[in-house]
C-alpha positions as CSV (number, residue, x, y, z in Angstrom):
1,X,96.2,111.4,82.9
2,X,93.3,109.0,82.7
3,X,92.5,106.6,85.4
4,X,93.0,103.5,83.2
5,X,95.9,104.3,81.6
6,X,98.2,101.7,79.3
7,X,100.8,100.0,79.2
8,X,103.0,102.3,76.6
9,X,106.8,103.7,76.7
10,X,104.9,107.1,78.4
11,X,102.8,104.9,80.7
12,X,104.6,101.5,81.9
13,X,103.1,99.3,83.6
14,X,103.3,99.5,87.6
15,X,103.5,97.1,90.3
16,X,102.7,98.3,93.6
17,X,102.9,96.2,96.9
18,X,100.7,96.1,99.5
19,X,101.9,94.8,102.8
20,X,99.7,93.3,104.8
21,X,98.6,90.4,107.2
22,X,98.8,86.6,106.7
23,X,95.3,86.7,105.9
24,X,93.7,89.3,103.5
25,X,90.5,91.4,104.2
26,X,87.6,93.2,102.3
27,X,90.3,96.5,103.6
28,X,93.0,94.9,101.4
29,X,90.8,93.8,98.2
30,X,89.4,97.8,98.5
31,X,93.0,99.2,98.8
32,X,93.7,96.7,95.2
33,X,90.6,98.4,93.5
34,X,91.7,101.3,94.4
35,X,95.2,101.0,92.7
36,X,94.0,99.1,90.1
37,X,91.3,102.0,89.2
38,X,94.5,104.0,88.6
39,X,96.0,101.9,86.1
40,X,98.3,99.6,88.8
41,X,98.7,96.2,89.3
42,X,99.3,94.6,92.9
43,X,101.2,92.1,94.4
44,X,100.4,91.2,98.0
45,X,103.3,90.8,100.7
46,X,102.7,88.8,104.0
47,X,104.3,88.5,107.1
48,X,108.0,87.1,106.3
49,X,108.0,87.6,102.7
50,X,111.7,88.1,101.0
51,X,109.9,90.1,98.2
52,X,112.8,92.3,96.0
53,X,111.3,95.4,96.8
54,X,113.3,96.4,93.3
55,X,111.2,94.6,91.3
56,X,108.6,97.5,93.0
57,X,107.4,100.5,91.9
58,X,105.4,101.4,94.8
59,X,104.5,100.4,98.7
60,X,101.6,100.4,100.3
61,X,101.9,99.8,104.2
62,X,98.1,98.9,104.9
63,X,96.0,98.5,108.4
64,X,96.3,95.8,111.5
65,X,97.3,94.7,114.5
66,X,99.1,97.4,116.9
67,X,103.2,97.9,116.1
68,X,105.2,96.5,119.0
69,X,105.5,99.1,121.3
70,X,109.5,97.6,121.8
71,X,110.1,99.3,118.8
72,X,109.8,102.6,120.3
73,X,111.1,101.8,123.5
74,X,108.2,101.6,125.4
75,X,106.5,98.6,127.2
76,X,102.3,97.5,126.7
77,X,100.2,99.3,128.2
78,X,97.4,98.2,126.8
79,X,95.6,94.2,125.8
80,X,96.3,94.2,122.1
81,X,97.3,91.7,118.9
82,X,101.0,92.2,117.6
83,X,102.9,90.7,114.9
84,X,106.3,91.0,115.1
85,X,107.0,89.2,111.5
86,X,105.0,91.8,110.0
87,X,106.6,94.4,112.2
88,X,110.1,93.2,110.9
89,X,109.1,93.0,107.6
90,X,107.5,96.2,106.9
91,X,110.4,97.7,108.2
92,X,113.0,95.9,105.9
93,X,110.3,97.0,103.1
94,X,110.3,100.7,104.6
95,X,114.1,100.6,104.1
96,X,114.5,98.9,100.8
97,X,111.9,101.6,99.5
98,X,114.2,104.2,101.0
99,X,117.3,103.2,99.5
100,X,115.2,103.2,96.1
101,X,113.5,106.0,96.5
102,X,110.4,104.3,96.3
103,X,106.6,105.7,96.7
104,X,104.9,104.8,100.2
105,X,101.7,105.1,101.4
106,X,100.8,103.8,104.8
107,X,97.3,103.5,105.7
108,X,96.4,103.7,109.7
109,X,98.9,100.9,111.2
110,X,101.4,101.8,108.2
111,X,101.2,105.8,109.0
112,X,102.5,105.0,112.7
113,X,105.0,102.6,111.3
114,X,106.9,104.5,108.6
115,X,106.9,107.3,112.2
116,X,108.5,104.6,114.5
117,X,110.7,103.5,111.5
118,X,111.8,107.1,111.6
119,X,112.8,107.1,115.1
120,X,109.3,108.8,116.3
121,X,106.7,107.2,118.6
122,X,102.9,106.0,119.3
123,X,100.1,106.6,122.0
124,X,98.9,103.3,122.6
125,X,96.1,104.3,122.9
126,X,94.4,107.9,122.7
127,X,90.5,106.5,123.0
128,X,90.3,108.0,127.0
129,X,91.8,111.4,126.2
130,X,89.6,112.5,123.5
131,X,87.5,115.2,124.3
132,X,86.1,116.8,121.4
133,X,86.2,113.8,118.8
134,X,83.9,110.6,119.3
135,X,85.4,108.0,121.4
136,X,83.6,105.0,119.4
137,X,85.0,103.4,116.1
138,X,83.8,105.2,113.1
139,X,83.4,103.4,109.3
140,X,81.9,106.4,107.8
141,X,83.3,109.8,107.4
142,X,82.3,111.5,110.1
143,X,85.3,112.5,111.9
144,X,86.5,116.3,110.7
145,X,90.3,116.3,109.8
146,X,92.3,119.9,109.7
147,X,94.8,120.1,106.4
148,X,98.0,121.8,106.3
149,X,97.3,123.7,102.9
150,X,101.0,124.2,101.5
151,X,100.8,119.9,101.8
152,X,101.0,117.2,99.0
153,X,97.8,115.9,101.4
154,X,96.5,119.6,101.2
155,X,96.7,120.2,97.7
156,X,95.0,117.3,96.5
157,X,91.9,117.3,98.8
158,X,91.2,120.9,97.9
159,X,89.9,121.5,101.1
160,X,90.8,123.2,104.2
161,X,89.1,120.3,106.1
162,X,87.7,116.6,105.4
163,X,85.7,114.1,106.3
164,X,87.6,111.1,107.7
165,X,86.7,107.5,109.3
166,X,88.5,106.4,112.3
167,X,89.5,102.6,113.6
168,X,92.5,103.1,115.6
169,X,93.3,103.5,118.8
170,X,97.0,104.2,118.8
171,X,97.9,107.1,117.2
172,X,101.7,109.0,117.0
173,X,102.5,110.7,119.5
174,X,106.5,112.5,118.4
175,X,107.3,112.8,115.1
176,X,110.2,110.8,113.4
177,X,112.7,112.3,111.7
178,X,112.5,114.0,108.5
179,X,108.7,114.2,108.8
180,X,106.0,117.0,109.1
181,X,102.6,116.9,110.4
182,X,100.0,117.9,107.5
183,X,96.1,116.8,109.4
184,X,95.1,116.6,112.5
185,X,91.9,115.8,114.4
186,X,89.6,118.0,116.5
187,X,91.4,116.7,119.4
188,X,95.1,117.7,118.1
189,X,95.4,113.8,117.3
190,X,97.8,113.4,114.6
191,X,95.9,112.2,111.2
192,X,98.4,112.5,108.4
193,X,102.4,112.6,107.7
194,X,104.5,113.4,104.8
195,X,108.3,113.3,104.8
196,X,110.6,116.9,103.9
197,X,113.1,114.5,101.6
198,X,112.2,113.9,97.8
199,X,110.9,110.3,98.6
200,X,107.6,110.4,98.1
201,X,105.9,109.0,101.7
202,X,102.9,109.9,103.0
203,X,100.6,108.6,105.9
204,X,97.7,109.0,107.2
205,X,95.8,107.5,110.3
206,X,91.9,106.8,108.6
207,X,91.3,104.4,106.0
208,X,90.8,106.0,102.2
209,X,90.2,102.7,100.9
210,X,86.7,102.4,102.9
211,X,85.9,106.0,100.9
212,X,86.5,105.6,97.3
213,X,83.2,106.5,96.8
214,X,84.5,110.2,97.5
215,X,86.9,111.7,95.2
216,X,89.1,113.4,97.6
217,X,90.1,109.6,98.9
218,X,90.0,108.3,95.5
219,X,93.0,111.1,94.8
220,X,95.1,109.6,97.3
221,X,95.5,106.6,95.2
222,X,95.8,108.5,92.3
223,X,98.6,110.3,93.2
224,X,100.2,107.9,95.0
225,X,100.2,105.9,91.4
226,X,101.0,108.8,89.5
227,X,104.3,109.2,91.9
228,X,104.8,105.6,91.4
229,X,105.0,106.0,87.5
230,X,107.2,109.1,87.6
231,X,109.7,107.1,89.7
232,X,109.6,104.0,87.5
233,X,109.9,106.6,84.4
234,X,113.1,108.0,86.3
235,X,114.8,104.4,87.0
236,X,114.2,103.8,83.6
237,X,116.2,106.7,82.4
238,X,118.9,105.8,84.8
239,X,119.2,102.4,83.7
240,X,119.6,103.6,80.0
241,X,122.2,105.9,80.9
242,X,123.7,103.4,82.6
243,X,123.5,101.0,79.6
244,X,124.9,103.8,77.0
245,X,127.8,104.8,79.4
């Protein structure tokens, strides 16, 4: 498949949602090119929006402020921004997709939610217990990032290993339900999800959009979109079985 593919009866057109802050950023406009390279078109979700995640064919949870540490029963332990409309509405999103059967990707902030959404938890913050991974905030790819090979994450990077940026400083700390580790960092930190259902979810802790100059991050929105239009291809069918029953 092409990355600009058309709108036809074997490639309908997408809509993807990316959920996000009231405000956007140059992260957000990066994470649209990068759908949009693939052949998707966006529509942005703030904090408190009643979007019909039906009218969806894909979610993207995207980075921010740290998730309420009240949702995995902890208190702060650390100074840090929340947002507990976007909290609340990413997880009403995360649910709607998983009643449809939606495609998720969560980027950073959105990796640890979909993990407390599944009844896992966060680190608030792992910065004074790394060891053998730089402690400061890194916008290039310089952090090395371990795949699981038998992984959706593995088989499209065709690597063992990656390159990787890092802006967090939370990170997950048990693993949700129905989930599997599939990267980590040099330190052990957790760096990517997937679930074991057939939804297609995945999550990782760096930023891909900050790397589409790199084809292995550029892959991540291509499959992610490529899920997205198989889905929307299978509701489609359904409907018309529906119709002709």
């Amino acid at each position: 498949m092409s990355d600009n593919a058309v709108d036809s009866p074997e490639f309908p057109g997408l809509t993807i949602g990316i959920s996000g802050p009231a405000r956007r950023s140059l992260a957000h406009r990066l994470i649209n090119l990068g759908l949009k390279l693939h052949g998707a078109r966006t529509h942005y979700i703030r904090p408190g929006s009643t979007v019909d995640v039906s009218m969806l064919d894909g979610l993207v949870l995207s980075g921010g402020t740290h998730v309420a540490p009240e949702l995995f029963g902890q208190q702060p332990t650390v100074t840090a921004r929340y947002d507990a409309r976007r909290d609340q509405t990413d997880q009403r999103l995360l649910a709607d997709a998983r009643q449809l059967k939606l495609p998720v990707l969560g980027i950073c902030r959105g990796a640890q939610l979909i993990n407390v959404f599944h009844g896992g938890s966060l680190c608030q913050n792992v910065t004074p217990l790394r060891i053998h991974t730089r402690h400061r905030p890194l916008l290039l790819p310089m952090q090395r990032v371990r795949l699981v090979r038998n992984s959706r994450l593995g088989r499209l990077m065709h690597s063992p290993a990656i390159g990787a940026n890092r802006i967090h400083s939370q990170a997950i700390k048990h693993l949700g339900k129905g989930l599997r580790v599939v990267a980590v960092d040099n330190d052990w930190f957790v760096q990517a999800i997937e679930n074991t259902g057939d939804q297609w979810l995945m999550g990782v802790q760096w930023h891909p959009e900050y790397l589409l100059y790199h084809a292995g991050h550029r892959r991540i929105f291509s499959h992610f979109v490529h899920a997205a239009r198989e889905r929307k291809l299978m509701r489609l069918n359904e409907a018309d079985a529906r119709a002709q029953a």
